[in-house]
C-alpha positions as CSV (number, residue, x, y, z in Angstrom):
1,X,-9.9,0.5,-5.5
2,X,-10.8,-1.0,-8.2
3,X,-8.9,-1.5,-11.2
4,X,-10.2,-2.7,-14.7
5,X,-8.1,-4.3,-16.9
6,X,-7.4,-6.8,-20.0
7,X,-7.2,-10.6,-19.0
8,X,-3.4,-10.8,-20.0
9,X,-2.4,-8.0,-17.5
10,X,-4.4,-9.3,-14.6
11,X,-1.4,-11.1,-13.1
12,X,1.0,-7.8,-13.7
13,X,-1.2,-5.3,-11.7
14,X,-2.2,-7.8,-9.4
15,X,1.7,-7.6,-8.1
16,X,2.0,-4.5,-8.7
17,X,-1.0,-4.1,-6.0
18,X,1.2,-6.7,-3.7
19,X,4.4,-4.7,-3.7
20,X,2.2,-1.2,-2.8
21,X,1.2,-2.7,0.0
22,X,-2.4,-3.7,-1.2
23,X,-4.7,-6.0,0.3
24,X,-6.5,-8.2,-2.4
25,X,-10.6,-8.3,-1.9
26,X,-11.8,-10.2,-4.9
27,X,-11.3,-10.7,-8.9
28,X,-14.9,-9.8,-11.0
29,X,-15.4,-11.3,-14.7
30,X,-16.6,-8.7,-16.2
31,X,-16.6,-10.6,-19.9
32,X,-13.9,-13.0,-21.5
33,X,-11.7,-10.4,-22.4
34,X,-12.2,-7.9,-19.2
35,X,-11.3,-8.4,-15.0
36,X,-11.9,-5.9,-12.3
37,X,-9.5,-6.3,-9.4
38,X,-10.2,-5.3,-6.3
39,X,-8.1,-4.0,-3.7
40,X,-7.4,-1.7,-0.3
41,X,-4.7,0.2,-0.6
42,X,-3.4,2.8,1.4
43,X,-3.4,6.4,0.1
44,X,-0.1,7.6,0.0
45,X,0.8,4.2,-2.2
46,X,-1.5,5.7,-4.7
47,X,-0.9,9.0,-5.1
48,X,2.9,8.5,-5.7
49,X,3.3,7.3,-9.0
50,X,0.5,4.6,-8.9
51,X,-1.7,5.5,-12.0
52,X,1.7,6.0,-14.3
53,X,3.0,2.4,-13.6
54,X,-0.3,0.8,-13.7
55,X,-0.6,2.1,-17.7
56,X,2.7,1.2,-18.1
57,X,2.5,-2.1,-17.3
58,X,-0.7,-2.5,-19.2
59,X,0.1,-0.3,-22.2
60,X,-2.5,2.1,-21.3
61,X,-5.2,-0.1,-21.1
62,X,-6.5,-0.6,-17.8
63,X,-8.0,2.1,-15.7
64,X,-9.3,2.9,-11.8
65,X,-11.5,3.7,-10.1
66,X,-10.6,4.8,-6.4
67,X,-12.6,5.8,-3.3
68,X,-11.5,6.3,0.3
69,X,-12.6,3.7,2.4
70,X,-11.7,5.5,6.3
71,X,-8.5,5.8,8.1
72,X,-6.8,3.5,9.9
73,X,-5.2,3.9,13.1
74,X,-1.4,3.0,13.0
75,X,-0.8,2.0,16.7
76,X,3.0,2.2,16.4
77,X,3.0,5.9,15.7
78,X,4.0,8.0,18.2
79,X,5.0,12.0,17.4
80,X,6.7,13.8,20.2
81,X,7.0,18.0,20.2
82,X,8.5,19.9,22.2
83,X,7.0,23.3,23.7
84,X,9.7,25.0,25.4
85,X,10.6,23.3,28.2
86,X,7.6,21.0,28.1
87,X,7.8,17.6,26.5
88,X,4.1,17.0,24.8
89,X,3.2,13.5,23.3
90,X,0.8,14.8,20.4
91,X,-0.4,11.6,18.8
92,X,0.1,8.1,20.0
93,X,-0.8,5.7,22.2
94,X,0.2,4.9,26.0
């Protein structure tokens, strides 16, 4: 993700990215005036109310610009179902 913003609300989105779980990649000077801050952020962090806080915080401001980057595998998922009488471990790992 990358999120463009004013130089006086680079340190507001920047935790804003920290508490949704973001993982910070790099800052780019764009001019003076203009930052791009990039980040990896999980998908369900962003589609919740993401976009509405970010122009909040910046008075409308800054925008983004988001692509998926892959899945990742959570290895401390594990989703049991039952079928019947038979116990079936759908995802997860041994």
């Amino acid at each position: 993700m990358e999120l463009y913003t004013p130089t006086e609300y680079t340190g507001s989105l920047m935790e804003l990215c920290q508490q949704r779980r973001g993982e910070f990649k790099e800052v780019k000077y764009l001019t003076a005036q203009r930052n791009a801050l990039v980040y990896e952020l999980p998908l369900a962090e962003v589609i919740t109310d993401f976009f509405d806080e970010m122009k909040s915080r910046t008075k409308g401001y800054a925008s983004m610009e988001y692509q998926q980057i892959g899945s990742v595998q959570n290895g401390n998922l594990t989703i049991v179902q039952s079928q019947r009488s038979n116990i079936v471990q759908s995802f997860g790992r041994d």
